[in-house]
FILO-537662 format. One record per atom (N, C-alpha, C, O): residue in one letter; x, y, z negated. Coordinates in nm, 3 decimals. Each point is the difference from the previous one (the first is absolute). Last residue first. Layout:
+------+---------+---------+---------+
: rest :    east :   north :      up :
+------+---------+---------+---------+
:    a :       X :       Y :       Z :
...
+------+---------+---------+---------+
//
This chain:
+------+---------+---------+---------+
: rest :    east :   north :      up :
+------+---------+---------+---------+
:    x :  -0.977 :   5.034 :  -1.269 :
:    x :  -0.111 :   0.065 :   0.145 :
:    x :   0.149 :   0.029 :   0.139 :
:    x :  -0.028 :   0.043 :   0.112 :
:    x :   0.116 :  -0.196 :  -0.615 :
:    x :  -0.043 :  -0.075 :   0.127 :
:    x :  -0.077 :   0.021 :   0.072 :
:    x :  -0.070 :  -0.087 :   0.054 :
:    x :   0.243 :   0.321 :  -0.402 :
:    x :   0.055 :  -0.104 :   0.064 :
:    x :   0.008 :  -0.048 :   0.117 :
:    x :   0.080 :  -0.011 :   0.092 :
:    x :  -0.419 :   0.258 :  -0.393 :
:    x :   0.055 :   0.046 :   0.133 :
:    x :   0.128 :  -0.079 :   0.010 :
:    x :   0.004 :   0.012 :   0.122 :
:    x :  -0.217 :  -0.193 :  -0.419 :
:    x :  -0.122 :  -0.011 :   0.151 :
:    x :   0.046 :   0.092 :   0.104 :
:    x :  -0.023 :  -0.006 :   0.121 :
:    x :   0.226 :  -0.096 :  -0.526 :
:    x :   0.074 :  -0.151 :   0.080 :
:    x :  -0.141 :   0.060 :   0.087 :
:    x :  -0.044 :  -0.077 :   0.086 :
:    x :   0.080 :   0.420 :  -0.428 :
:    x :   0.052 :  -0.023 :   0.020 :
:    x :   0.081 :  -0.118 :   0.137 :
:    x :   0.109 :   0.015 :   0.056 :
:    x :  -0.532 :  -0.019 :  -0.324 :
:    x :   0.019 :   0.122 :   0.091 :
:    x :   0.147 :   0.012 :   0.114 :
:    x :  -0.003 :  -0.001 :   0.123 :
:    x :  -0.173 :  -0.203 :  -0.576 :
:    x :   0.032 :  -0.110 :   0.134 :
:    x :   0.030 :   0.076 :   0.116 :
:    x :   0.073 :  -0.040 :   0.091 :
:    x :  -0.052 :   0.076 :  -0.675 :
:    x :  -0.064 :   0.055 :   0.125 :
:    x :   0.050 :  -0.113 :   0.141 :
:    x :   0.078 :  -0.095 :   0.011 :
:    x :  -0.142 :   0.161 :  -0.612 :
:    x :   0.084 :  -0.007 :   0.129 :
:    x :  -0.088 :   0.058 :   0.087 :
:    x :  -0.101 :   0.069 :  -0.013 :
:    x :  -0.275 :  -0.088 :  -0.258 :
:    x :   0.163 :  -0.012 :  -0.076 :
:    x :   0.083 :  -0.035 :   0.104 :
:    x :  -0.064 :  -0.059 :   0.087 :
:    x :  -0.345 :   0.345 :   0.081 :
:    x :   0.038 :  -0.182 :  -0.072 :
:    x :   0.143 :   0.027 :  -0.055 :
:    x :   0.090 :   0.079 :   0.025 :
:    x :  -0.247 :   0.315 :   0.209 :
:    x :  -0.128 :  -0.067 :   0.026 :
:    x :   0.049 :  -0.117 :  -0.028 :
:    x :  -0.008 :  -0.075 :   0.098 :
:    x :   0.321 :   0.344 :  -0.207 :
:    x :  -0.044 :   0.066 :   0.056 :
:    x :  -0.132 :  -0.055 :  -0.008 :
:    x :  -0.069 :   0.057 :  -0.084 :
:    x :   0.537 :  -0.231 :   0.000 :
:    x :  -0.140 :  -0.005 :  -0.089 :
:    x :  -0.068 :   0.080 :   0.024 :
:    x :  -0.025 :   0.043 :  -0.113 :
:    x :   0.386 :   0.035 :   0.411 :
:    x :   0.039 :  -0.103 :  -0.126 :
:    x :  -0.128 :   0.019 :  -0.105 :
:    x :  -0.007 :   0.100 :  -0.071 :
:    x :   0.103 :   0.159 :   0.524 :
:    x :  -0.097 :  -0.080 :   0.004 :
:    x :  -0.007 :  -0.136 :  -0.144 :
:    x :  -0.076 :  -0.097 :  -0.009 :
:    x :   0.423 :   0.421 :   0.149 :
:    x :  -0.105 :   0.100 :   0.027 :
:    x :  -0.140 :  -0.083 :  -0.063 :
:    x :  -0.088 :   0.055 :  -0.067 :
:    x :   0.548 :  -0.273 :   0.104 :
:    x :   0.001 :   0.071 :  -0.091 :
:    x :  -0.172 :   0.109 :  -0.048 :
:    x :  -0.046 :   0.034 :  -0.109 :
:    x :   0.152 :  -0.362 :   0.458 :
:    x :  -0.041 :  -0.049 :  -0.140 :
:    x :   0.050 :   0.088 :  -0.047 :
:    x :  -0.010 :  -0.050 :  -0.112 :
:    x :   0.133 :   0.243 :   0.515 :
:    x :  -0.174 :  -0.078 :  -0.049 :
:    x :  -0.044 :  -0.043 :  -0.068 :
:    x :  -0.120 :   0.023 :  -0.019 :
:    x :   0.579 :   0.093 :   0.030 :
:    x :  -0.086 :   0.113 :   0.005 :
:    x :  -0.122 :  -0.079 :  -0.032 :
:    x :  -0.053 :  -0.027 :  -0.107 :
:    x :   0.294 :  -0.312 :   0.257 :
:    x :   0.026 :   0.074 :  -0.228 :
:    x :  -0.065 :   0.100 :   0.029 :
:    x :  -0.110 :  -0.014 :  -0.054 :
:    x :   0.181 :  -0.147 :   0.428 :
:    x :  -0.123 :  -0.067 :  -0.018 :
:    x :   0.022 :   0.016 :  -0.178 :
:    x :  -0.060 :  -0.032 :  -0.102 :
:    x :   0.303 :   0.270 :   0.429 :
:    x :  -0.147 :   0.028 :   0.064 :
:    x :  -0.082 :  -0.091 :  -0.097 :
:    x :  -0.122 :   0.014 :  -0.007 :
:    x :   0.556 :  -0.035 :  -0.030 :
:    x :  -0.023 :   0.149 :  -0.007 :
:    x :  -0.119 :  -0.026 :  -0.042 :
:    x :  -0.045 :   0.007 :  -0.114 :
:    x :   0.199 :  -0.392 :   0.355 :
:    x :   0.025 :   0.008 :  -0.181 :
:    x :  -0.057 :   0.134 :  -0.067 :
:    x :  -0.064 :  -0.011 :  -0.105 :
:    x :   0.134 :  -0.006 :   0.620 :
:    x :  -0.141 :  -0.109 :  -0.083 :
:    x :   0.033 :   0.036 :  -0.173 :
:    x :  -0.060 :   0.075 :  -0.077 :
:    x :   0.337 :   0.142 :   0.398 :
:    x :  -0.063 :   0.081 :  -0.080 :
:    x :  -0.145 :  -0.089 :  -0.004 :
:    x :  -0.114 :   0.045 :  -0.016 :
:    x :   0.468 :  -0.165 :   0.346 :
:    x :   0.063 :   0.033 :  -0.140 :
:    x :  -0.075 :   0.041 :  -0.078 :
:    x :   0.063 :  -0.005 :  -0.106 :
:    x :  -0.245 :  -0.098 :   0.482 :
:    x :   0.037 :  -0.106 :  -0.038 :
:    x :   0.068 :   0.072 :  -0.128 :
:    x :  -0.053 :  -0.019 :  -0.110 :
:    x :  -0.291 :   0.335 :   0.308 :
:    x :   0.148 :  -0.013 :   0.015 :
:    x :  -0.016 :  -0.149 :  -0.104 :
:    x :  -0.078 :  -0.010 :  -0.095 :
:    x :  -0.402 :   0.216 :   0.148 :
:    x :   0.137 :   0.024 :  -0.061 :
:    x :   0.080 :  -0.114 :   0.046 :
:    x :  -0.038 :  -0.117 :  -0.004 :
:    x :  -0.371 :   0.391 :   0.312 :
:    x :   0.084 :  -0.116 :  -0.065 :
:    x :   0.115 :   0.044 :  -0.064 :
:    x :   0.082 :   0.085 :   0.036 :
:    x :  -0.385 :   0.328 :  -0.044 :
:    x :   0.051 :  -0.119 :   0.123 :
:    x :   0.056 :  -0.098 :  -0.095 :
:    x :   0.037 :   0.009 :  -0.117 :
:    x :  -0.338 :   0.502 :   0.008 :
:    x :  -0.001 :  -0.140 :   0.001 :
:    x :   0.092 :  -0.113 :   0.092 :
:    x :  -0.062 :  -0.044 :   0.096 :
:    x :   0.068 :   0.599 :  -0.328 :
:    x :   0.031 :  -0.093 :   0.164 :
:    x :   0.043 :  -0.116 :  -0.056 :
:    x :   0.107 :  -0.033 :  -0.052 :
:    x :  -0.337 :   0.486 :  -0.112 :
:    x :  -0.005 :  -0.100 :  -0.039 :
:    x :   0.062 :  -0.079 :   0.075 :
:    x :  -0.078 :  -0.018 :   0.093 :
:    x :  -0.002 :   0.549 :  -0.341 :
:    x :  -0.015 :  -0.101 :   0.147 :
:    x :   0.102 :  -0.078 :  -0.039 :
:    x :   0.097 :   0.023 :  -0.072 :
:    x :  -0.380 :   0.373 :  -0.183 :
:    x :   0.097 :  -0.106 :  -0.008 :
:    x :  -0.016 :  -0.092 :   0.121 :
:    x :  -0.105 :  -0.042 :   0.049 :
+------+---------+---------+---------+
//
């Protein structure tokens, strides 16, 4: 399986950040924060 990491597209923040809380929703704590850290890298 191959993989191609690059910046997500202005249109595809929202995408990018429900995927993530979706992956990461009580995982290691109830909610999650995960989510607002890729944000903002």
């Amino acid at each position: 399986m191959y993989l191609i990491i690059r910046l997500e597209k202005q249109s595809e923040y929202k995408e990018v950040e429900n995927v993530t809380r979706e992956v990461f929703w009580n995982k290691y704590k109830p909610g999650c924060d995960e989510h607002l850290v890729v944000l903002e890298i």
